[in-house]
Backbone as JSON Lines, residues from 0, in Angstrom:
{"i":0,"aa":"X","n":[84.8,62.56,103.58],"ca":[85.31,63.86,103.12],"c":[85.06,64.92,104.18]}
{"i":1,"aa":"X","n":[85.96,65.76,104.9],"ca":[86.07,66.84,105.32],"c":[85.17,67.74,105.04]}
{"i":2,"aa":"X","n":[85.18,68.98,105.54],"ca":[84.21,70.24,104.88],"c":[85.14,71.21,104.16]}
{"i":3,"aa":"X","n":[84.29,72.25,103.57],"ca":[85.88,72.85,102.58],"c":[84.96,74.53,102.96]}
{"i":4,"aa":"X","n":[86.42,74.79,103.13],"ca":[86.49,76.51,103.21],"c":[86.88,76.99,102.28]}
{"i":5,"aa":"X","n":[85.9,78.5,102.05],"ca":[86.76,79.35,101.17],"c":[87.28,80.66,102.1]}
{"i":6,"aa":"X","n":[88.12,80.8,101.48],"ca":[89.16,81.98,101.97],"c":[88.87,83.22,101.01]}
{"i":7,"aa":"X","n":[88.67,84.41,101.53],"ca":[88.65,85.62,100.56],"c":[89.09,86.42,101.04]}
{"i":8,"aa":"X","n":[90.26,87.36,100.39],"ca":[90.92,88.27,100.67],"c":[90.9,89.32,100.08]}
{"i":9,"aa":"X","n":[90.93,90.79,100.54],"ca":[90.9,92.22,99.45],"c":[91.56,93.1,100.36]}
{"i":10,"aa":"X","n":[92.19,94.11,99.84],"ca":[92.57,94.84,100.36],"c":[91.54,96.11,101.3]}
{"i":11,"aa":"X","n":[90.68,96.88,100.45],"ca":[89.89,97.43,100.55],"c":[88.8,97.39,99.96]}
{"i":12,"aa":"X","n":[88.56,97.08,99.05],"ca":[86.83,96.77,97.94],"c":[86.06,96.05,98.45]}
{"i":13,"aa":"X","n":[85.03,96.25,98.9],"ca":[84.25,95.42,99.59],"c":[83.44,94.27,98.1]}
{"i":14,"aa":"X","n":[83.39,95.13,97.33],"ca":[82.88,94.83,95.69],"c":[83.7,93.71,95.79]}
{"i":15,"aa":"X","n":[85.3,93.35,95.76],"ca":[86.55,92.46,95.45],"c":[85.89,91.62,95.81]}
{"i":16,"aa":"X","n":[85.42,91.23,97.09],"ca":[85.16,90.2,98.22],"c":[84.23,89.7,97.61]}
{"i":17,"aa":"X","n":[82.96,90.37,97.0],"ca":[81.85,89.98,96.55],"c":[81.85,89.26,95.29]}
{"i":18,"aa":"X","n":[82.58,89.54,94.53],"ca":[83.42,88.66,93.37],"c":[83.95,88.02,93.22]}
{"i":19,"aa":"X","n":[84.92,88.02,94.71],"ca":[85.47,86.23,94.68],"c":[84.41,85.44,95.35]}
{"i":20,"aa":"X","n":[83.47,85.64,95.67],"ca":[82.5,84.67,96.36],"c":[81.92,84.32,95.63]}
{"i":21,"aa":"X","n":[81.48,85.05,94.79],"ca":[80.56,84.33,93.36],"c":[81.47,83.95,92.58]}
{"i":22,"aa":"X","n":[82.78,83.83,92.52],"ca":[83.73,83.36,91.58],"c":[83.64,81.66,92.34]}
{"i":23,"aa":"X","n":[84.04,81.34,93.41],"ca":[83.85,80.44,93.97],"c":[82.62,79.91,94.06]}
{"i":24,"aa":"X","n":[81.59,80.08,95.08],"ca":[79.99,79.98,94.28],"c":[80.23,78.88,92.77]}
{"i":25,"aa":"X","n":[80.35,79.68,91.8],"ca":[79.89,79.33,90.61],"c":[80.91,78.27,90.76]}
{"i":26,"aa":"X","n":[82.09,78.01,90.64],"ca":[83.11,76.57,90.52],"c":[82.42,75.59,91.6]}
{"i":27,"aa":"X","n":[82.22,75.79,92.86],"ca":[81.52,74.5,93.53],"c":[80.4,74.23,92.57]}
{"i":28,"aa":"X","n":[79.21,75.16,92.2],"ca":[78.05,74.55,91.27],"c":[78.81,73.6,90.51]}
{"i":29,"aa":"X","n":[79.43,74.08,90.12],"ca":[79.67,73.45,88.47],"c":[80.23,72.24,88.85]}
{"i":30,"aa":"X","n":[81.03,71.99,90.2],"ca":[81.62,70.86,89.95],"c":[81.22,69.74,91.66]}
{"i":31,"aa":"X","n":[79.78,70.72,91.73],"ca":[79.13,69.84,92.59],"c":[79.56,69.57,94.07]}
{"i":32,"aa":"X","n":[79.97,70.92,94.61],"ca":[80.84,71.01,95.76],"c":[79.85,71.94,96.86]}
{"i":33,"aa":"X","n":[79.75,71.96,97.67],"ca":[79.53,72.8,99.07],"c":[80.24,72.82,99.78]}
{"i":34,"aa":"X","n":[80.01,74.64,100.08],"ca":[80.91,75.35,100.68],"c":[80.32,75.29,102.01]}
{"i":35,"aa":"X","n":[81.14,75.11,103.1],"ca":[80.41,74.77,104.22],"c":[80.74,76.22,104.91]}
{"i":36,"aa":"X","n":[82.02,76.42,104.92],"ca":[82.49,78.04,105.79],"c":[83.09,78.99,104.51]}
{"i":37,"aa":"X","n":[82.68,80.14,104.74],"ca":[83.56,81.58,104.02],"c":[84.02,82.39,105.03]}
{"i":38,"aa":"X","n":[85.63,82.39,104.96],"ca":[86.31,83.17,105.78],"c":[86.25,84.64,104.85]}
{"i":39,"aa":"X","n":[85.92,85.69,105.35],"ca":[86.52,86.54,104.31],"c":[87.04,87.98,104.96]}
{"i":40,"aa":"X","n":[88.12,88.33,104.77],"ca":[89.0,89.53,105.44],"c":[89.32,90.88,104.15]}
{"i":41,"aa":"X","n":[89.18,91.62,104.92],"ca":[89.3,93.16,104.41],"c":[90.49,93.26,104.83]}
{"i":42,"aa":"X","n":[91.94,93.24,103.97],"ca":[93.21,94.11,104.76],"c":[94.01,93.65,104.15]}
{"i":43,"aa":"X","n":[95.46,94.64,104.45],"ca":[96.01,94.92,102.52],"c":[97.1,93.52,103.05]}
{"i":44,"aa":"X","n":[97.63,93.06,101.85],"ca":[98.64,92.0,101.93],"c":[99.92,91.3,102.93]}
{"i":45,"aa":"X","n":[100.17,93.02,103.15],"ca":[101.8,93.34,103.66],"c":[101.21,93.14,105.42]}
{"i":46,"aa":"X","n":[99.84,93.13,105.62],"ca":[99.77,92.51,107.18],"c":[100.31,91.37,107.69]}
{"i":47,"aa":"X","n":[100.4,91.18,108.67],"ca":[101.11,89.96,109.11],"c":[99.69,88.93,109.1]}
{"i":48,"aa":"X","n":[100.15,87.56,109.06],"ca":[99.87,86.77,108.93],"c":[98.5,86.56,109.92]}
{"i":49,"aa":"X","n":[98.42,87.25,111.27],"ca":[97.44,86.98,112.14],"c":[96.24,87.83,111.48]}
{"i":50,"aa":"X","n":[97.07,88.78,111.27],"ca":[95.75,90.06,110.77],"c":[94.9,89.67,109.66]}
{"i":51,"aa":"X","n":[95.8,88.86,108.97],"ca":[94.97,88.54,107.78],"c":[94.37,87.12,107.97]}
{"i":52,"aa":"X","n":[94.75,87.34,109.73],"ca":[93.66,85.56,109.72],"c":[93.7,84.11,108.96]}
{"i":53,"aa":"X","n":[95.24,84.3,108.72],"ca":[95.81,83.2,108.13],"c":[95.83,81.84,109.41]}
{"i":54,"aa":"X","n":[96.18,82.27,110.62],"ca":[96.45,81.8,111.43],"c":[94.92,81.07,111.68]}
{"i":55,"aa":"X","n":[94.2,82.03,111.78],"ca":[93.01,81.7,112.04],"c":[92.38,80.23,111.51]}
{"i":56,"aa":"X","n":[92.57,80.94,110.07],"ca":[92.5,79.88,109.07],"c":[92.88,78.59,109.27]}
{"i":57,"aa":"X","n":[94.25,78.3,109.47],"ca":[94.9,76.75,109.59],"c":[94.55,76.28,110.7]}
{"i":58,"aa":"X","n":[94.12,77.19,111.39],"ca":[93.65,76.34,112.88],"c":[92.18,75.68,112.84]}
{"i":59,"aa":"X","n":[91.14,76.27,112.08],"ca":[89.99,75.84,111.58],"c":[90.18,74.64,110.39]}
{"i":60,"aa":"X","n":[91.19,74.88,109.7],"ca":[91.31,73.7,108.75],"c":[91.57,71.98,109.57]}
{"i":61,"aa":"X","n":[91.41,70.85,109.14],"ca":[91.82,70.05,109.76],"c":[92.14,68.62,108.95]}
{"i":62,"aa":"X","n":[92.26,67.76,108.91],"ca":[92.65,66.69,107.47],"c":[91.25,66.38,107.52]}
{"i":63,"aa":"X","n":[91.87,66.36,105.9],"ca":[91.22,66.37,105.0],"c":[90.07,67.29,104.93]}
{"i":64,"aa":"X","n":[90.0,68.34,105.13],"ca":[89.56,69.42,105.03],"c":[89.73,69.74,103.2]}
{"i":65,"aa":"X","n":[89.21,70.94,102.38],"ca":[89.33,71.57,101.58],"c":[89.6,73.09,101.78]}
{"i":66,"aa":"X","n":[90.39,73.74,100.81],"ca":[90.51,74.82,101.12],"c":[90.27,75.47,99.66]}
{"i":67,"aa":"X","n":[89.67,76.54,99.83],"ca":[89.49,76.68,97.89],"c":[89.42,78.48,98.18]}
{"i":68,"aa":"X","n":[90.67,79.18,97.29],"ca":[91.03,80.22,97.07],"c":[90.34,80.93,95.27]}
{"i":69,"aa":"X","n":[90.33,82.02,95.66],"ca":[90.32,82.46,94.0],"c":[91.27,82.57,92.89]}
{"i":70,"aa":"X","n":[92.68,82.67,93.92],"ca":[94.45,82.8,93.42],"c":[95.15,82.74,94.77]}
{"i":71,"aa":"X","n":[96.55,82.01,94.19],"ca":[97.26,82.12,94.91],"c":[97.6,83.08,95.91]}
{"i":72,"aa":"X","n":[97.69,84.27,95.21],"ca":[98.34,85.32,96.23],"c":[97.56,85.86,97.08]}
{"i":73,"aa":"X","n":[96.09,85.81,97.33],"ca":[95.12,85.51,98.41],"c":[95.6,85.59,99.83]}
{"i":74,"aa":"X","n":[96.81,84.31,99.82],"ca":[97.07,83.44,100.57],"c":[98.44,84.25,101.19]}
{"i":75,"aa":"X","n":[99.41,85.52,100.79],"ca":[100.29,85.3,101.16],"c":[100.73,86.89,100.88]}
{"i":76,"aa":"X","n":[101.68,87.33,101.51],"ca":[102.41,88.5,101.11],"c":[103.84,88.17,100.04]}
{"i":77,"aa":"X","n":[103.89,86.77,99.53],"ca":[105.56,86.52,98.95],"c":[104.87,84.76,97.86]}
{"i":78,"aa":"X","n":[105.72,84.99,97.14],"ca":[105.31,83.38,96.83],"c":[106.14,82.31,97.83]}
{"i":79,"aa":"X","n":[107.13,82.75,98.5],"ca":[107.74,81.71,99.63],"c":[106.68,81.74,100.66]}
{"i":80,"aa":"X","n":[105.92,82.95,101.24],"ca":[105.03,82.32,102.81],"c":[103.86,81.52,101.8]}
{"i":81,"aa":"X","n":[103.05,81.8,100.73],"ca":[102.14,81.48,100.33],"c":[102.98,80.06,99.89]}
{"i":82,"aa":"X","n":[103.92,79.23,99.3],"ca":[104.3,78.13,99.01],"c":[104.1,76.88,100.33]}
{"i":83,"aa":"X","n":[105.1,78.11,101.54],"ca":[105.07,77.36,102.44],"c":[103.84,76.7,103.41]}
{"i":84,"aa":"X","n":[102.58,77.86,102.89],"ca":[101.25,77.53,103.57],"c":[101.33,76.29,102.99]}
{"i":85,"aa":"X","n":[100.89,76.54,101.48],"ca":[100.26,75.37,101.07],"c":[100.74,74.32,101.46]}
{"i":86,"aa":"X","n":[102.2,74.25,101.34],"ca":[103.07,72.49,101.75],"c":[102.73,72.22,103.1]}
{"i":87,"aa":"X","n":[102.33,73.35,104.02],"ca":[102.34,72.81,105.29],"c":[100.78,72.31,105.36]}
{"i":88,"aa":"X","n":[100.08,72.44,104.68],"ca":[98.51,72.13,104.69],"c":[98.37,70.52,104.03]}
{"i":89,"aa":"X","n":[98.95,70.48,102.71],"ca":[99.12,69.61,102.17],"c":[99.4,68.66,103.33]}
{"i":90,"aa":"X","n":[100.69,68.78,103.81],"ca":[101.66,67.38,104.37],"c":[100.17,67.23,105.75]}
{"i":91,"aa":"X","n":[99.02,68.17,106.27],"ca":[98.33,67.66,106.95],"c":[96.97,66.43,106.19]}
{"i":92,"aa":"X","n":[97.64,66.84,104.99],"ca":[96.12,66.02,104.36],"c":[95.03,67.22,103.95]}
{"i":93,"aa":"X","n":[95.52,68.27,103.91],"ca":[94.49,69.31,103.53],"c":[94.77,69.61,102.06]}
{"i":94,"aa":"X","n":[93.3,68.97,101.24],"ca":[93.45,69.77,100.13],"c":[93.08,71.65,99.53]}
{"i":95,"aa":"X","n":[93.95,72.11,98.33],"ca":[94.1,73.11,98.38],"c":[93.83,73.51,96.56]}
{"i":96,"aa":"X","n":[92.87,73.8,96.82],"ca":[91.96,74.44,95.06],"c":[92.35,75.45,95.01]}
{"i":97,"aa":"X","n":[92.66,76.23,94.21],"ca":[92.95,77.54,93.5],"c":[92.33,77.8,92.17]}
{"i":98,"aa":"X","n":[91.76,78.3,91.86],"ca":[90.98,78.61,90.68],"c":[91.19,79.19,89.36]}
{"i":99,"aa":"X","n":[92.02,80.45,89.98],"ca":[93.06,81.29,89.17],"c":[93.78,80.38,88.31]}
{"i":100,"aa":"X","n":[94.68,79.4,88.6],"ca":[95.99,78.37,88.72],"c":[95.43,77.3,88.18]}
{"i":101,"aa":"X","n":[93.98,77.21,87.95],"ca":[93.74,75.81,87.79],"c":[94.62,74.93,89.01]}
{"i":102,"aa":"X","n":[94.49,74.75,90.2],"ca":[95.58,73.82,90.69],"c":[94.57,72.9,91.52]}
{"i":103,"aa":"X","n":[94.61,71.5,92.13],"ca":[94.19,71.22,92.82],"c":[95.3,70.56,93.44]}
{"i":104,"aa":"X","n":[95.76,70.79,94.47],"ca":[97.08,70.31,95.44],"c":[96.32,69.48,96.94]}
{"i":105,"aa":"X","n":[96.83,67.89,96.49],"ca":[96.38,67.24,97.54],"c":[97.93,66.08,97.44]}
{"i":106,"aa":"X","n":[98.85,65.99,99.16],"ca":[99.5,65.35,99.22],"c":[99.66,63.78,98.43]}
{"i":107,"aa":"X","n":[98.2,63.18,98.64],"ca":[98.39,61.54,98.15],"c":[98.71,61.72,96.4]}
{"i":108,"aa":"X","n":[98.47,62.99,95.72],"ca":[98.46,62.5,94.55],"c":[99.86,63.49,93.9]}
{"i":109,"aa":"X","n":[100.29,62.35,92.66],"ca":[101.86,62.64,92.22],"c":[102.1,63.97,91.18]}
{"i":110,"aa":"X","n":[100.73,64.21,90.7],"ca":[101.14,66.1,90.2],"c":[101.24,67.02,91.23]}
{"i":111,"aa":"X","n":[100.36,66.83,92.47],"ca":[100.64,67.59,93.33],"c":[101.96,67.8,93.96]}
{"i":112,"aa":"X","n":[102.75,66.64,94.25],"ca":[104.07,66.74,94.74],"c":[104.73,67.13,93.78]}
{"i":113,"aa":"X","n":[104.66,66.89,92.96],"ca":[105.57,67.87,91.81],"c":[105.49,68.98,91.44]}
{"i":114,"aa":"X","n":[103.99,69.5,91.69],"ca":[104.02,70.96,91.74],"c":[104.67,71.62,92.96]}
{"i":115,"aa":"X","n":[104.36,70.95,94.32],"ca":[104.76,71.51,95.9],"c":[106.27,71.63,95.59]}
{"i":116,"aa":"X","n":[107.15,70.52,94.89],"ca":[108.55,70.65,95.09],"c":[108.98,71.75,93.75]}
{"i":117,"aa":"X","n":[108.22,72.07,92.62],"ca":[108.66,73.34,92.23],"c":[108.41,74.54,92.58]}
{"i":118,"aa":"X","n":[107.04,74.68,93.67],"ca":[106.72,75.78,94.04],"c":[107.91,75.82,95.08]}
{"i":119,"aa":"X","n":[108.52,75.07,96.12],"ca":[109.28,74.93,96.94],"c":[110.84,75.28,96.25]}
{"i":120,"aa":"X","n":[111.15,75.04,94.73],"ca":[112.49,75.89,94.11],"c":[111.81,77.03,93.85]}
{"i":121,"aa":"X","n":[110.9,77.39,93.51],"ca":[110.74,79.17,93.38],"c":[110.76,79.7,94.13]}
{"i":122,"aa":"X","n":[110.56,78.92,95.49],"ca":[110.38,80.37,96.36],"c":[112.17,80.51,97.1]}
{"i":123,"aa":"X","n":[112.32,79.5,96.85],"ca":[114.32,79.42,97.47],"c":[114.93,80.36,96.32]}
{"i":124,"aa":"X","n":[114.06,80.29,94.95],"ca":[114.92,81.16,93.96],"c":[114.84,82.14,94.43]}
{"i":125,"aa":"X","n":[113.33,82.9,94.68],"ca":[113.38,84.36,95.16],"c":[113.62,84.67,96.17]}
{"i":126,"aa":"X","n":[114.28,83.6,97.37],"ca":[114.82,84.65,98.29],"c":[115.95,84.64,97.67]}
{"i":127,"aa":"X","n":[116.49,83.89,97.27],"ca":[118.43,84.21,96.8],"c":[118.31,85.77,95.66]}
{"i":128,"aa":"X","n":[117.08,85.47,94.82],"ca":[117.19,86.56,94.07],"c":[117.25,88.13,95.17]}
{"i":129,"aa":"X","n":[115.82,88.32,95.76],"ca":[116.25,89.25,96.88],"c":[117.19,89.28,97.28]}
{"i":130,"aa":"X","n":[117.9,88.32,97.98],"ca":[118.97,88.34,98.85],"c":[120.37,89.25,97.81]}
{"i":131,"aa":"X","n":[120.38,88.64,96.76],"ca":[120.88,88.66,95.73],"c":[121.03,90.65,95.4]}
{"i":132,"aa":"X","n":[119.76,91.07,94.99],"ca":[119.04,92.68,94.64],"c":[119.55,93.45,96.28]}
{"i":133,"aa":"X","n":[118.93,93.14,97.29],"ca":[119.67,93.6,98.45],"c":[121.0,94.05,98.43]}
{"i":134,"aa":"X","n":[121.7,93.16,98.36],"ca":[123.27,93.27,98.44],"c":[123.77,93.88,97.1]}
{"i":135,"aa":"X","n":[123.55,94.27,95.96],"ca":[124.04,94.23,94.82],"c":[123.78,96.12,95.22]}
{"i":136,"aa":"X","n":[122.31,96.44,95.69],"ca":[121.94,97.74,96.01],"c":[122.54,98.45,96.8]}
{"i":137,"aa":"X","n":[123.02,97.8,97.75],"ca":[123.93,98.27,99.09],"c":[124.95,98.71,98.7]}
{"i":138,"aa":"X","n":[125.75,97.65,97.79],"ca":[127.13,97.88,97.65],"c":[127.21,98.74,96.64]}
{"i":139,"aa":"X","n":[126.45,99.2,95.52],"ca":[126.14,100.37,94.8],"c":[126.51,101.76,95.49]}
{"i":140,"aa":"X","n":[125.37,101.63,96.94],"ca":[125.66,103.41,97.55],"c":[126.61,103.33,98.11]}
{"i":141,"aa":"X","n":[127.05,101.7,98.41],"ca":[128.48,102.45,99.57],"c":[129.79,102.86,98.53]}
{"i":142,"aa":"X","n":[129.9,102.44,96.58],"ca":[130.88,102.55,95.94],"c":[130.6,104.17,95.78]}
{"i":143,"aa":"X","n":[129.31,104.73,95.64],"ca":[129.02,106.32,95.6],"c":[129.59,106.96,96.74]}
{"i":144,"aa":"X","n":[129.59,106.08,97.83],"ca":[130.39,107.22,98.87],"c":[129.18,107.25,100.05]}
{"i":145,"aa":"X","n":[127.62,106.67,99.48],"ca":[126.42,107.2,100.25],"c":[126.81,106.77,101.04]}
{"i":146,"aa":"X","n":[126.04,106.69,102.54],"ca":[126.17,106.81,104.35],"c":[125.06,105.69,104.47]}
{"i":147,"aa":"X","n":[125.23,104.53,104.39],"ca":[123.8,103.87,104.54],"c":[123.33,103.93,105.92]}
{"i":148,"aa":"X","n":[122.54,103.45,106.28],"ca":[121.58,103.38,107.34],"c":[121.41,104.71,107.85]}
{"i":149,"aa":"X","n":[120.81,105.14,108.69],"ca":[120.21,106.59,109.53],"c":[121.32,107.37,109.87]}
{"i":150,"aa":"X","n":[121.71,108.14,109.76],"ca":[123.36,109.25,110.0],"c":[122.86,108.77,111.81]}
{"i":151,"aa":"X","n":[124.07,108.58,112.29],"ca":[124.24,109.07,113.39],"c":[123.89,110.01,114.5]}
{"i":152,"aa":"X","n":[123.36,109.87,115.25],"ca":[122.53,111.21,116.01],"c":[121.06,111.02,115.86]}
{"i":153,"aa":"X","n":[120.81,110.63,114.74],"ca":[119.32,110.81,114.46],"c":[118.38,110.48,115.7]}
{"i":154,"aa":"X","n":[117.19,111.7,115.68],"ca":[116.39,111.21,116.73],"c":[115.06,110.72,116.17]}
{"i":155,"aa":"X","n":[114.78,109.29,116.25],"ca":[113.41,108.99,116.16],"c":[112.12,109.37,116.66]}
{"i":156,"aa":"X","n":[111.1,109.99,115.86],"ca":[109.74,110.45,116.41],"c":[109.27,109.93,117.63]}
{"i":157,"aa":"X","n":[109.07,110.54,118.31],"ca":[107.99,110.15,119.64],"c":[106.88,110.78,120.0]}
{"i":158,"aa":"X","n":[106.27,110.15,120.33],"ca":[104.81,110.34,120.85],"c":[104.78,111.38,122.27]}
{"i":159,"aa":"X","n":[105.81,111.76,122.23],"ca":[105.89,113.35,123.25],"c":[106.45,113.93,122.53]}
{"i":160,"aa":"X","n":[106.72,114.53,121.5],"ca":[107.2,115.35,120.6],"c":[105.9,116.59,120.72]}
{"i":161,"aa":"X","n":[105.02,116.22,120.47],"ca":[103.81,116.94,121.04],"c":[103.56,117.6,122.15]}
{"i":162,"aa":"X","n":[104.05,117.16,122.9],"ca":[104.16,117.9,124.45],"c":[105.7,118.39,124.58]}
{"i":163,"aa":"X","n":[106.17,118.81,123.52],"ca":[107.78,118.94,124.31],"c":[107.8,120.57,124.64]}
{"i":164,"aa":"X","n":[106.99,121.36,124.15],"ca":[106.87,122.81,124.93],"c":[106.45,122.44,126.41]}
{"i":165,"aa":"X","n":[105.36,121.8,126.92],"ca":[104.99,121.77,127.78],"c":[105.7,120.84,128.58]}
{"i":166,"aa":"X","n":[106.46,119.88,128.31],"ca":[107.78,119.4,129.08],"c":[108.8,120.45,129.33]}
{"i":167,"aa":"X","n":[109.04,121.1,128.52],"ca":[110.35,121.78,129.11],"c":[109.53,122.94,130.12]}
{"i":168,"aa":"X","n":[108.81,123.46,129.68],"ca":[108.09,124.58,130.83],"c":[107.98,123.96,132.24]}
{"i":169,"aa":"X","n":[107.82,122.59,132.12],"ca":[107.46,122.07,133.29],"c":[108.83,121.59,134.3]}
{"i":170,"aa":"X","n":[109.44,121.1,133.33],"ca":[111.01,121.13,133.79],"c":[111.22,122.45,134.42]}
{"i":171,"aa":"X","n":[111.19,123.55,133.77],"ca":[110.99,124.66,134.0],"c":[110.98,125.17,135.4]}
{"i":172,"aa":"X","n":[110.13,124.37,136.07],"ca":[109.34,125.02,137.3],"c":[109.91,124.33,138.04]}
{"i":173,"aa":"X","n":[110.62,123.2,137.43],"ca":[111.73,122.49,138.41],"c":[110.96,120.99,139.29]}
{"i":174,"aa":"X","n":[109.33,120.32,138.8],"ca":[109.2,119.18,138.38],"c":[109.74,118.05,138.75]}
{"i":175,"aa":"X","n":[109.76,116.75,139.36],"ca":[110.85,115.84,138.58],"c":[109.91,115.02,137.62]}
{"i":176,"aa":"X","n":[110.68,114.44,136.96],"ca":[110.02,113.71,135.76],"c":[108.83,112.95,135.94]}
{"i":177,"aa":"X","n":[108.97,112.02,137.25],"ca":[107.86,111.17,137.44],"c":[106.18,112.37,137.57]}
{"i":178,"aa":"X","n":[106.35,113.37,137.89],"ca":[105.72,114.27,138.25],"c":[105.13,114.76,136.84]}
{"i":179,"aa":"X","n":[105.87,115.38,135.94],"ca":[105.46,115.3,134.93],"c":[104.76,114.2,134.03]}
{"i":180,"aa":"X","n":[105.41,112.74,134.21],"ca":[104.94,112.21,133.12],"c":[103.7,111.66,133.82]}
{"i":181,"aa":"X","n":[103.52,111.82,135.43],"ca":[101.55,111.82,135.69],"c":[101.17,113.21,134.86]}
{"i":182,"aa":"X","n":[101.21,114.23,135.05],"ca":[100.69,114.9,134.16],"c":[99.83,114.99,132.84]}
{"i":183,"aa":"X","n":[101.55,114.21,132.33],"ca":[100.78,114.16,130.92],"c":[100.11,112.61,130.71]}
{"i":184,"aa":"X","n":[99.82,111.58,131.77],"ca":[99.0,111.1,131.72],"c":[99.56,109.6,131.32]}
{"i":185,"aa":"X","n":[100.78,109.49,131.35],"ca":[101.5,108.41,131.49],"c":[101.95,107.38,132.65]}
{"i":186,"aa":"X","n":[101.98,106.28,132.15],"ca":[102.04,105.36,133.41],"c":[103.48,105.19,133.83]}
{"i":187,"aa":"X","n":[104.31,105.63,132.67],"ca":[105.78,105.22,133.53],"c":[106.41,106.32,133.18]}
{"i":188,"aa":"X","n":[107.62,106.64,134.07],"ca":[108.16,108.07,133.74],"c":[109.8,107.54,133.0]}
{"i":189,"aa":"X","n":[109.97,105.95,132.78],"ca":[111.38,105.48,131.97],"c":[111.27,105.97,130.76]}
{"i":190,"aa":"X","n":[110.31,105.84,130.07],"ca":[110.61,106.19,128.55],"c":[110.52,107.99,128.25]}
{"i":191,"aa":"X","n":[109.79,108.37,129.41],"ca":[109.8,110.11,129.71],"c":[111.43,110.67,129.7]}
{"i":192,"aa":"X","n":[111.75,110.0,130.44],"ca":[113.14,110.21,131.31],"c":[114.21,110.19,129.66]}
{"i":193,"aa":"X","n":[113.88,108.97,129.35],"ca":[115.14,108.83,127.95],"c":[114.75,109.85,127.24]}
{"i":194,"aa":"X","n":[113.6,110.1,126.55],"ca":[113.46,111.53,125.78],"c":[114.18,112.67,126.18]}
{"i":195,"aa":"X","n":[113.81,112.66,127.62],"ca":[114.66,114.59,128.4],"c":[115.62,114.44,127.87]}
{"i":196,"aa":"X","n":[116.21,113.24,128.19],"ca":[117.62,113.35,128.33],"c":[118.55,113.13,126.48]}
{"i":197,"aa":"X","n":[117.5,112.46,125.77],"ca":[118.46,112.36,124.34],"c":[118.2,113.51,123.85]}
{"i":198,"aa":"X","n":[117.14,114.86,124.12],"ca":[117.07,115.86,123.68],"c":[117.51,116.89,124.28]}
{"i":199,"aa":"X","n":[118.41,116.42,125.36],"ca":[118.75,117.45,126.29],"c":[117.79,118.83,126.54]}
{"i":200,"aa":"X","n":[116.67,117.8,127.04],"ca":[115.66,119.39,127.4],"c":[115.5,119.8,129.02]}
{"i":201,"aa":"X","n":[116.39,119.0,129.63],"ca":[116.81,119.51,131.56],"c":[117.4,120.94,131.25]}
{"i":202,"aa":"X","n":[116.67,121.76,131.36],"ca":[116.92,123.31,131.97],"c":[118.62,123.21,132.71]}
{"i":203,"aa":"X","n":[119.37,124.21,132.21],"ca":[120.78,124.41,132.53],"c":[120.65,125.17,134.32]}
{"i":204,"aa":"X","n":[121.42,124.49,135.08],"ca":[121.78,125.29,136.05],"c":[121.81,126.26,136.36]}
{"i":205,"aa":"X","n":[121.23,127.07,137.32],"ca":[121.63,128.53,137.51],"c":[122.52,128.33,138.18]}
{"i":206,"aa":"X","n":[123.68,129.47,137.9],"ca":[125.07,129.39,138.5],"c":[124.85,130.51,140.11]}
């Protein structure tokens, strides 16, 4: 037998973390298990997958390994990435406890594949459903007449928006850009240059 990890995830509560550990804790007692590693991460769901050290995770896992969660959604920002963890852990030989779920998901055995291939239609349901809500929403504002995506023209925030008095003064004095954007302490003067110019802040000619 492998060694078995637990995984703990919270957004912000440090308290959360401390509760799924004794939530886990108490299920190995009871059913005579040691926990050899606790991964445990502070950070909200919608992170990507590295941040939340998912990555981390499968790379430390190895067959026949254990993996033992408090709930599913622990594991995932969607029930499709969290489905697809599990199947991809599974098909290594990694088993996968959930506590919440009552589940214990291990490839060799035949409830498990039957759970993996319905978790595997739910999550195809909900992208079609999204996919589905997406498009149904769209075509709503465009029958109102709305303008979808960003009107035209729009200028996106930048991180010299802050200095744009002191860009144009400096323009001002007649400057060239590379000159300025040492100034303000930048390493390249390309992304300087596109700002002047989509805000048209080059000082007009004297005639």
């Amino acid at each position: 037998m492998g060694k078995i990890v637990a995984y703990l995830r919270a957004s912000t509560d440090k308290q959360d973390l401390s509760h799924q550990k004794l939530e886990i804790l108490e299920f190995a007692r009871k059913r005579e298990l040691r926990v050899d590693d606790f991964m445990e991460v502070t950070v909200s769901s919608r992170k990507t997958s590295k941040q939340r050290r998912i990555d981390d995770l499968v790379q430390m896992l190895g067959e026949t390994d254990t993996l033992i969660v408090t709930e599913l959604s622990r594991l995932g920002r969607s029930t499709a990435e969290v489905i697809s963890l599990v199947n991809a852990l599974a098909k290594r030989n990694i088993r996968v406890i959930t506590i919440k779920q009552n589940l214990d998901i291990s490839q060799q055995d035949m409830n498990s594949k039957i759970v993996l291939t319905l978790f595997s239609l739910f999550a195809e349901l909900e992208r079609d459903l999204i996919g589905m809500r997406t498009k149904e929403a769209l075509a709503a504002k465009k029958a109102q007449g709305k303008q979808l995506g960003k009107p035209k023209g729009t200028l996106q925030k930048s991180k010299f928006d802050k200095d744009v008095e002191r860009i144009k003064e400096l323009l001002g004095y007649g400057l060239s850009v590379r000159k300025i954007a040492t100034l303000l302490g930048q390493t390249s003067h390309i992304a300087l240059n596109t700002y002047i110019n989509k805000r048209g802040l080059q000082p007009t000619p004297k005639v």
